[in-house]
N, C-alpha and C positions, 0 to 999 in steps of 0.2 A: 705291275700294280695299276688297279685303273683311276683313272683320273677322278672321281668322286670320290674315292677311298682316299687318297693323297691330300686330297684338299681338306677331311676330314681331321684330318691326323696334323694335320698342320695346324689347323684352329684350336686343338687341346694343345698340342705344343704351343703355340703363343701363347694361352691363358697361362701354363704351368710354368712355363721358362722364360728369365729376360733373356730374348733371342740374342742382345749383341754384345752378351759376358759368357758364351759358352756354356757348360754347367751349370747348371741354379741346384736352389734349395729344393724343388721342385721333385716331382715323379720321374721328368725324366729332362735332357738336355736335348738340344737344337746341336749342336757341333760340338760336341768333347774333344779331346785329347788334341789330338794332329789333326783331326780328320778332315780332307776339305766339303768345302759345301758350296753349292753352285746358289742356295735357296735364298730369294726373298725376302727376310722376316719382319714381323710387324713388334708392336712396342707393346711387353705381356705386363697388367696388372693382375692383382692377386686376385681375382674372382673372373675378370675380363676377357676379353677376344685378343689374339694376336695375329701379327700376317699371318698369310701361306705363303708353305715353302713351293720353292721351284720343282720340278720334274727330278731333279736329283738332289733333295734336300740332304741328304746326309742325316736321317733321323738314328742316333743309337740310343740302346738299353745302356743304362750307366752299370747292372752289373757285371754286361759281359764286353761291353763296346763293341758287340755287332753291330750292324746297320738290321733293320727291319726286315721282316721277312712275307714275301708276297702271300697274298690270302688267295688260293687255290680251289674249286671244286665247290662241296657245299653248298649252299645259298648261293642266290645271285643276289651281284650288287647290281645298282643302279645303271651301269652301262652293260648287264648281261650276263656279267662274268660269273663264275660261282665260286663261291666262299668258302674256304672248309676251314677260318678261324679256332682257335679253342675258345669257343665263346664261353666256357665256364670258367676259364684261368687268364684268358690274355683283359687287362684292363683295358687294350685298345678296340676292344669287341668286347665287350662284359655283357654277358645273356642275349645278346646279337649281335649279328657283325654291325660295326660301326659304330656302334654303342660306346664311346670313350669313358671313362671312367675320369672324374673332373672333382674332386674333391679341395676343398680353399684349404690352403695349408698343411695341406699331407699328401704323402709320396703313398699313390693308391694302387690298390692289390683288387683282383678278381675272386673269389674262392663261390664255388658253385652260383655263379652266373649273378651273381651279387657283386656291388662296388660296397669295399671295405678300406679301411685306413689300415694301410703296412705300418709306415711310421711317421710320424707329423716332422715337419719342417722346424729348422731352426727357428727358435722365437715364435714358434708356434704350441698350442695346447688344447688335448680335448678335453675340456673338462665335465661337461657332459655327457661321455662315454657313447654318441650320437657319431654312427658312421655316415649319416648323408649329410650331414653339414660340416663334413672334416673336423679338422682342430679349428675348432670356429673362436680359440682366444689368440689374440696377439699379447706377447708379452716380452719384454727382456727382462733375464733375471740381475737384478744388486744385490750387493754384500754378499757375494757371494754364493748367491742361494739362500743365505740365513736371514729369517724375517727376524727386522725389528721395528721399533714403533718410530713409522717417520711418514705412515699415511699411504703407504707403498704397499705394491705385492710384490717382497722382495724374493720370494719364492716360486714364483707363479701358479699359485693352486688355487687362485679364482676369489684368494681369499686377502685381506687385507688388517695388516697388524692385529693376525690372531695370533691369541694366546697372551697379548694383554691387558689386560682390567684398568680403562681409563677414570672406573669410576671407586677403585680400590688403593691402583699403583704408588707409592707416594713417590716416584720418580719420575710417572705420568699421570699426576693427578686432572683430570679431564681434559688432556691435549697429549699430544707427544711431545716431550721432553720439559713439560712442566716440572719440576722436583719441590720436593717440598725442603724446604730447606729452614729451618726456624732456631734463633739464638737459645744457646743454651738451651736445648731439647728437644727430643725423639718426636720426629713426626707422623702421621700419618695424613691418610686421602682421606676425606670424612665426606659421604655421599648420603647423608640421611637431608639435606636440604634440596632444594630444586637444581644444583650446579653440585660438583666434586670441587671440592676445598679442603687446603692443606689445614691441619687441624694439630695440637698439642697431643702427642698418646702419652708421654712422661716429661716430668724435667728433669735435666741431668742435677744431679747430685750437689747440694747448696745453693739451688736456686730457686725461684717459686714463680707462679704465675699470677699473679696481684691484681692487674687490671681486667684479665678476664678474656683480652684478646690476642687470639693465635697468631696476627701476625706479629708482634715483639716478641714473641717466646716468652720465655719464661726470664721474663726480665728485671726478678728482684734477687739481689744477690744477698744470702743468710748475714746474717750482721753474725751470728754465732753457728757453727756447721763444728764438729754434728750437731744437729736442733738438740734443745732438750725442754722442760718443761718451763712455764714461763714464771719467772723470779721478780721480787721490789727491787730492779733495779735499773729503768728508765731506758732497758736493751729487750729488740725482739727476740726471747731466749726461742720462741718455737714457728719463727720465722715463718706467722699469717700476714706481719706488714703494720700489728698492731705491738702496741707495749702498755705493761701490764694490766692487760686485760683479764678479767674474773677476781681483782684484787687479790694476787699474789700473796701468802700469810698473813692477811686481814683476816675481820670477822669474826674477831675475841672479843667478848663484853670489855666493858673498861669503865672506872671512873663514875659509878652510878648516881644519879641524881632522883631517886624516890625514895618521897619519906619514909620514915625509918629503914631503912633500906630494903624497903620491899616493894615494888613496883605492881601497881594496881590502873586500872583506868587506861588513861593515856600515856600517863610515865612508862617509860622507857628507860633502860640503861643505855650507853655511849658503847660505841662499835669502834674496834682497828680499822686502820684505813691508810694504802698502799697510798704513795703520792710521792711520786720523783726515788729516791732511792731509802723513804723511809716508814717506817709505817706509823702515821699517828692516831692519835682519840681522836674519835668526832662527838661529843655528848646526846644521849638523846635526851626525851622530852619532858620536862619535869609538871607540876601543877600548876592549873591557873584556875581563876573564879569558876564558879558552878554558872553553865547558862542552859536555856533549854535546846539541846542540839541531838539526843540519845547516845552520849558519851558521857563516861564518868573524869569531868573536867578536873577536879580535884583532888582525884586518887584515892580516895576515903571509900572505896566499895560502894556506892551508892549514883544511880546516874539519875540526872535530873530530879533533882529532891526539891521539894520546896513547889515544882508546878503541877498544878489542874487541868489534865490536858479534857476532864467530863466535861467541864462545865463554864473554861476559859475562852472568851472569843477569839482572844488572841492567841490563842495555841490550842486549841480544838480537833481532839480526835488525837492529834499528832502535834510536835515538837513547831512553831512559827505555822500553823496553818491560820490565818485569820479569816473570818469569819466575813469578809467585805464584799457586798451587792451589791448591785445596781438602784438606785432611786429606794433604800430600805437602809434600814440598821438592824445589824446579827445580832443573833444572839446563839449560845453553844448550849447543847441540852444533849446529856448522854453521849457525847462528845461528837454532836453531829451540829452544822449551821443548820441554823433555823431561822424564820424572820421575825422578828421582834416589832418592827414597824413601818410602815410605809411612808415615803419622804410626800408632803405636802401635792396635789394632782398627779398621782399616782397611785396603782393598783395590781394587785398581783388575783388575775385570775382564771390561770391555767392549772393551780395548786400545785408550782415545783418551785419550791425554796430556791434553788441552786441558779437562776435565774432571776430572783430580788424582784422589785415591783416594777414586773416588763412592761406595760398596759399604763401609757399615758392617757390621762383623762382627758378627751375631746374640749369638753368643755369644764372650765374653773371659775368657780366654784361650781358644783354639779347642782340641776336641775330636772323637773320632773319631763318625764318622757315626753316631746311629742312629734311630728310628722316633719321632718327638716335635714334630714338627713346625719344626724349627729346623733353619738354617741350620751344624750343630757346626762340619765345619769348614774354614766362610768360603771355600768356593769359590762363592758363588754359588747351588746348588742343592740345596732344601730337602730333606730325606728321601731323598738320592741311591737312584735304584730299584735302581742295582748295588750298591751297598753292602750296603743292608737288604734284601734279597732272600731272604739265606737265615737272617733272624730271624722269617719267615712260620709260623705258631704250624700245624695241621692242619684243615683247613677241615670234619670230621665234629662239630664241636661246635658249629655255627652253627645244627644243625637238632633243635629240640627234639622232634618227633615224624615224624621219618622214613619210620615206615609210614602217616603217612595225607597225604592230596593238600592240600599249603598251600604258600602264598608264599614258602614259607621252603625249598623246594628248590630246591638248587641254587646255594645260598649259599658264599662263601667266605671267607677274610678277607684284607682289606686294609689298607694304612698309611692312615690316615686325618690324619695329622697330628700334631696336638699331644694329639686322644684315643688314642693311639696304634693298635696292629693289633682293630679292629673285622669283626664279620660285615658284608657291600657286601648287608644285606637292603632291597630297594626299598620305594618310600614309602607300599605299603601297608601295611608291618607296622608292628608299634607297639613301639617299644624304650623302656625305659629309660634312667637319666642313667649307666648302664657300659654303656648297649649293646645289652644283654640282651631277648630276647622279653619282653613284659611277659605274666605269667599272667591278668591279666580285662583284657578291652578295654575300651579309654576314649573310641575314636574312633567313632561314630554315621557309617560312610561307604560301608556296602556293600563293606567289605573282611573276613576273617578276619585281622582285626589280629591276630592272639595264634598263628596258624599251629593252630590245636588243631580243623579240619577246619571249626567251626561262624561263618557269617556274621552280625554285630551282634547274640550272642547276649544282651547286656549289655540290650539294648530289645524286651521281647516286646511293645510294642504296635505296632511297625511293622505296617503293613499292615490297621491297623484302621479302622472309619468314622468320621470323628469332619468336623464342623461351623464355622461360623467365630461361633455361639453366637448369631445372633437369630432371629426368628420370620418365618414365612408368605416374603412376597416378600421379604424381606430375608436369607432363610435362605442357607445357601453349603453343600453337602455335598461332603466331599473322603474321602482315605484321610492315615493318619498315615507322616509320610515321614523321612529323616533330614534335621535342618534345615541349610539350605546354610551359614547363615551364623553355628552355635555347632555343630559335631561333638557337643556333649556329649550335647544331648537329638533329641529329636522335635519335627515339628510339623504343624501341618494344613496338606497340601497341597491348597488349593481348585480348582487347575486345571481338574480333569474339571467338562466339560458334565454339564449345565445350568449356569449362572452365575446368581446373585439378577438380580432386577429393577433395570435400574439407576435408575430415576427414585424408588426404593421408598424408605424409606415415604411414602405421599402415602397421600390423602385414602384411607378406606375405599368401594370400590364395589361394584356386587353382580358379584362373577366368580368364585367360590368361590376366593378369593387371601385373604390376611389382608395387607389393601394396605398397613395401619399398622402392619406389625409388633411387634404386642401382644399378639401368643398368641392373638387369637379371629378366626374369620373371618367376613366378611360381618357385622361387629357395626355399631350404631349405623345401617343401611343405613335413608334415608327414600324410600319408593316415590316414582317418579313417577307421581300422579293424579292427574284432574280436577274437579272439584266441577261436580256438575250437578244445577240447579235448575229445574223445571219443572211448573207447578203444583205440587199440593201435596208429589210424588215433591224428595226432598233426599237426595243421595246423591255417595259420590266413586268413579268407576272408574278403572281400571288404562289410561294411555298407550298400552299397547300389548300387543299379547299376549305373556303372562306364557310365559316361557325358564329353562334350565335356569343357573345359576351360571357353565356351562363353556362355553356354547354360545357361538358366533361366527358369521362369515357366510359360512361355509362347512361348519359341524360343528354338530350339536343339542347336541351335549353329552353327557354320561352321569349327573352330579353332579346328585340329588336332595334338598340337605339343607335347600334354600330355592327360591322361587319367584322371580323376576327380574325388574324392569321395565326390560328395555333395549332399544332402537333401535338398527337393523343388526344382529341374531341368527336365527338361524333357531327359530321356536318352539318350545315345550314339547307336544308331537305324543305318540302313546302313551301317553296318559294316561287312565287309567276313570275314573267319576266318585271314587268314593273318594281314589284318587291326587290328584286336583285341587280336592277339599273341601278334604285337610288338608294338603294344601299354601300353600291361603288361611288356613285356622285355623293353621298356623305362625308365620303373622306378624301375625298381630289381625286377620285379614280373613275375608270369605266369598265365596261365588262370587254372582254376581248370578241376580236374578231375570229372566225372560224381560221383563218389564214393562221394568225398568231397563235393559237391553240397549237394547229396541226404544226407548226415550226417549232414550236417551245419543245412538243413531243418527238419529235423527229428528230433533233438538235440538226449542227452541221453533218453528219456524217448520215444522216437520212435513213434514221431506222424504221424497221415496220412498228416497233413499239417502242413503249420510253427505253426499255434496258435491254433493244436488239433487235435482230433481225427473227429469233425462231422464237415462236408461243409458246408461252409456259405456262401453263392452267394453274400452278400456286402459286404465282409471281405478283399479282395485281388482282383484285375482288371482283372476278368475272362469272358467269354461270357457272364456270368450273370448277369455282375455288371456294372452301368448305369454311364458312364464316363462323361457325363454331366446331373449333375442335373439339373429333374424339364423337360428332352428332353426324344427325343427316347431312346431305348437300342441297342445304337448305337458304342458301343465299340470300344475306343481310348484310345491311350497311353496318360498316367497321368505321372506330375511330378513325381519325387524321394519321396518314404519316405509318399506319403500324405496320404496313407491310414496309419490311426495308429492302429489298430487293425493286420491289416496283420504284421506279425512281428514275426521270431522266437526266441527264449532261446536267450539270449545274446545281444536282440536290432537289430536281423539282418532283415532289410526289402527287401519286394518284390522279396523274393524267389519262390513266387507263382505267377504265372500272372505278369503284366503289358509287359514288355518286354522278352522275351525267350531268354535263356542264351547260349552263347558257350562253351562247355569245350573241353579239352584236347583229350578225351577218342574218338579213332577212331573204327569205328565200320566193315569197310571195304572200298571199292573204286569204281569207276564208271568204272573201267579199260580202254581201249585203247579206241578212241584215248586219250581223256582229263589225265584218268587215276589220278583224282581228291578222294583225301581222303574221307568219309563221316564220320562225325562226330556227338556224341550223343548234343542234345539241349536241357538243361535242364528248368525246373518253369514252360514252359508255358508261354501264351500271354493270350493279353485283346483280342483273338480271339479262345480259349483255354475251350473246355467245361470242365465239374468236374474233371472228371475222370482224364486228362490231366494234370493238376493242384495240383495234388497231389504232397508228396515227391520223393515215387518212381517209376512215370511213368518216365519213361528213352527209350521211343520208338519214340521220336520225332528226328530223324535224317535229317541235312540238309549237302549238297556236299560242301568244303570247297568254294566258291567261291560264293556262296548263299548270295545275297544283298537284304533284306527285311528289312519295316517297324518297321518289330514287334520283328526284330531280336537285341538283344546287347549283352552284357558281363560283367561280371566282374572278379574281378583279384586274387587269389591266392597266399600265398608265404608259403614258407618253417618255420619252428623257426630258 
């Protein structure tokens, strides 16, 4: 047998057999009976790998205790040989040689080149009827096989205390081995609640369940068994828990008490009546005086004789109804209340009886109508308008200046009430406590309060500029308006755009803004530079090309009162040398030397450009490099900082390209007349072919007074 085949047969053996107990439960065994074994073995779990066996493992079939028999002819295996397995029937070759057939807990069979389950392993189950995952249940069976309710699959059929009803059983009323167990009667499982609960289904025989609740069972025991119906004798005869309930042979007249012995009215004869073990008379109700109640008090067939319920105030309509009002005295008519009179300043004048005289008279004793705001006289309606009609005063005196155009045209007077006849002047004008136009206006409202032609002439600053009083980005500028919420004065209304910064005050940055709203701007600003040391050159440069305060990434800016070191702006372009000197000497700085430029670009490692030694035409904004994507190669100057790539040792951008630098380093002079310095231009521009663009091309010279595009700077300083 060849050695790849051996070794095969050994790793199904480990998995199937504990190699170092002989026989297993298994498909097949490592060493059965006697047999010796020279083989190796490893340590088999139930799905796992185990050793291999030696060159003479000793492998047999447990039905017949051969030893294994070599695969011949056929197929070739792995080292050559050829095969002539029964790859339909042998499980060690199942549908090909070498094919093991490995099934978890069962002893596996081959039938037409298929792995099947022979027969499952002790303590093993299939209960899914599934031949490629073997008897995939582990189980041992209790009680013998016989399932009962204890939360187990004492059977092992996958199933767990079937067959009984936790929510019916009353000896597993919702658990196993709950029983219902209840005093003096039959129980049951009662499942009509959220939980199974033992429950009363009878009581046993002379006993009763009284209080209602299942767990005391049935915990009254018959004072009389067998029950029978319940008797006058102070004993539960039919054992509900009561005694003589329904009055037990009562409920015979008895003993009458109406005259002549004939009961009319109210009279009543006397009833039996069960009490303790005897039955007595209770008398009923005999006669008393006639009153008015619609009962015949007397017993004389006749009820309430003697009252006027038409015409009586006091029993009107009906039996004690009286006739009583508010501020009035009743009277009964057809046996309805009616009012009779009205009590002294009072009046009834809505016409409903049944409410007596609702309507107090304003004024007592009443008088005739006029303009005052009362009721004079007491009919109801204040300042009657036909009465006071013709005490309306001449309406030419309501308008103080008639020849000119005011609110107050067109006024007239009216009853007003209890201020009596007033001008009806609306609620823009401004009156006094008689009424009267007031001469200076008080109200701040956009009206000519005072009707004398002029609007809020009381406030000449309306309409002035005025601020909400902080500085820079926190500042507010508004006009002064009338304030909505005091008429008297003015206030700033902030409305109009611009609005401050809302995040403001924060930190100061360079944007020509006063971030900290403190009166200065751009104060305390620390540039961002680098410190670059290299050989004996010690020197800090500017991050990035130096921008104007305003600029952004879209706008240069216009704002020259400081030099900028920011990323994402478009540079500080149009600039001659002079403008870009002192704009470095503004802030303690100078512009760099060509030397320092070409170093800063070069770092120590001495490249040809900021980020190496080989050009890269979309690394840095040179002729090459496409300043608007997706367009021409139409080369324009780009924000600060955007390309990230371009970048030398230390974070320093756009040393190459975008904008072309000023330094220090003069090269000679234009001489007479101008007699204009010419000065070295370091980086290069986005107009700037390779070679240009390098560290150290240093042939770009422009005359100090050179105003270009493509030209800027940035700034230097000493340690």
């Amino acid at each position: 047998m060849s050695l790849d085949l051996r070794m095969g047969e050994a790793a199904l053996l480990a998995v199937l057999v504990g190699l170092n107990t002989g026989c297993s439960n298994e498909a097949y065994c490592y060493t059965c009976g006697d047999h010796d074994s020279s083989a190796e073995s490893g340590v088999a779990g139930s799905s796992g790998t185990g050793g291999s066996g030696g060159s003479d493992g000793g492998v047999f079939y447990p039905e017949t205790g051969q030893p294994e028999s070599s695969l011949e002819g056929g197929d070739e295996l792995s080292d050559g040989a050829p095969c002539q397995a029964d790859t339909q029937n042998d499980p060690l070759n199942c549908g090909a040689c070498g094919f093991v057939c490995d099934l978890f807990g069962a002893f596996p069979k081959c039938e037409q080149g298929i792995c099947k389950i022979d027969s499952c392993a002790p303590n093993f189950y299939d209960i899914n009827g599934i031949d490629s995952d073997g008897c995939e249940y582990p189980c041992t069976m209790t009680n013998g096989g016989v399932e009962i309710c204890d939360t187990k699959d004492n059977d092992c059929n996958g199933l767990i205390d079937e067959g009984f009803d936790l929510s019916k059983d009353p000896k597993n009323c919702g658990g196993c081995g709950i029983v219902c167990d209840l005093p003096n009667a039959t129980a049951r499982c009662d499942d009509s609640g959220a939980f199974p609960t033992c429950a009363i289904d009878q009581c046993d025989p002379g006993y009763a369940d009284i209080d209602g609740l299942a767990s005391s069972g049935c915990e009254y025991a018959c004072p009389v068994f067998p029950i029978q119906p319940e008797q006058c004798n102070a004993v539960d005869d039919n054992c509900d828990g009561r005694i003589n309930e329904g009055n037990p042979g009562g409920g015979e007249p008895c003993e009458e008490t109406c005259p002549n012995g004939e009961c009319k009215g109210q009279c009543t004869p006397g009833t039996t009546t069960c009490v303790g073990t005897k039955l007595v008379c209770v008398p009923g109700v005999g006669p008393s005086l006639e009153v008015c109640d619609g009962i015949d008090n007397d017993c004389d067939g006749e009820v309430d004789e003697g009252f006027d319920l038409m015409n009586d105030p006091a029993h009107c309509g009906q039996c004690n109804h009286a006739c009583v009002m508010d501020n009035a005295i009743g009277g009964c008519v057809q046996g309805k209340c009616v009012i009779s009179a009205c009590l002294p300043g009072f009046a009834s004048i809505n016409g409903n009886d049944s409410d007596g005289c609702e309507y107090k008279c304003p004024v007592y004793p009443t008088a005739p109508e006029v303009c005052n705001g009362m009721d004079d006289d007491c009919n109801g309606v204040v300042d009657d308008p036909i009465v006071v009609a013709a005490q309306k005063p001449d309406g030419k005196f309501c308008n103080p200046q008639p020849l000119l155009p005011n609110p107050c045209k067109g006024t007239d007077f009216v009853c007003t009430g209890k201020t009596g006849w007033r001008c009806n002047y609306g609620p823009e004008v401004e009156v006094d406590g008689q009424g009267k136009v007031v001469l200076v206006e008080t109200r701040c409202d956009g009206k000519d309060g005072n009707c004398n032609g002029q609007v809020d002439e009381s406030w000449p600053d309306l309409g002035s500029e005025c601020d909400n009083g902080e500085h820079g980005a926190c500042r507010d500028v508004g006009i002064r308006i009338c304030d909505p919420n005091d008429n008297t004065k003015t206030t700033c209304d902030l409305s109009p755009l611009p609005d401050p910064d809302p995040s403001a005050p924060r930190a100061e940055t360079c944007n020509g803004v006063d971030d900290d709203c403190n009166g200065q701007v751009d104060d305390g600003i620390v540039d961002d530079m680098v410190e670059v040391k290299v050989g004996a050159l010690h020197f800090f440069i500017d991050r990035f090309e130096a921008s104007r305060p305003d600029a952004t990434a879209t706008d240069p800016g216009w704002m020259e009162t400081r030099r900028c070191v920011n990323s994402g702006v478009y540079p500080w372009t149009y600039a001659n040398y002079a403008e870009a000197e002192a704009a470095c000497a503004k802030t303690g700085h100078r512009l760099c030397t060509a030397q320092e430029y070409r170093v800063a670009c070069e770092s120590a490692a001495g490249h040809l450009y900021p980020y190496g030694n080989v050009y890269e035409p979309m690394t840095c904004n040179g002729l090459d490099y496409d300043g608007v994507p997706g367009g021409a190669n139409d080369n324009v100057l780009i924000p600060t900082g955007n390309l990230l790539q371009c970048v030398a040792p230390g974070s320093i951008f756009d040393l190459s390209g975008n904008a072309a630098e000023w330094t220090s380093s003069v090269t000679s002079n234009t001489g007479p007349p101008t007699n204009l310095d010419i000065h070295v231009v370091m980086g290069g521009s986005y107009q700037t072919p390779a070679l240009g663009l390098s560290c150290g091309f240093d042939l770009s010279r422009f005359a100090e007074n050179a105003i270009l595009p493509e030209l800027g700077f940035r700034c230097c300083k000493d340690p």
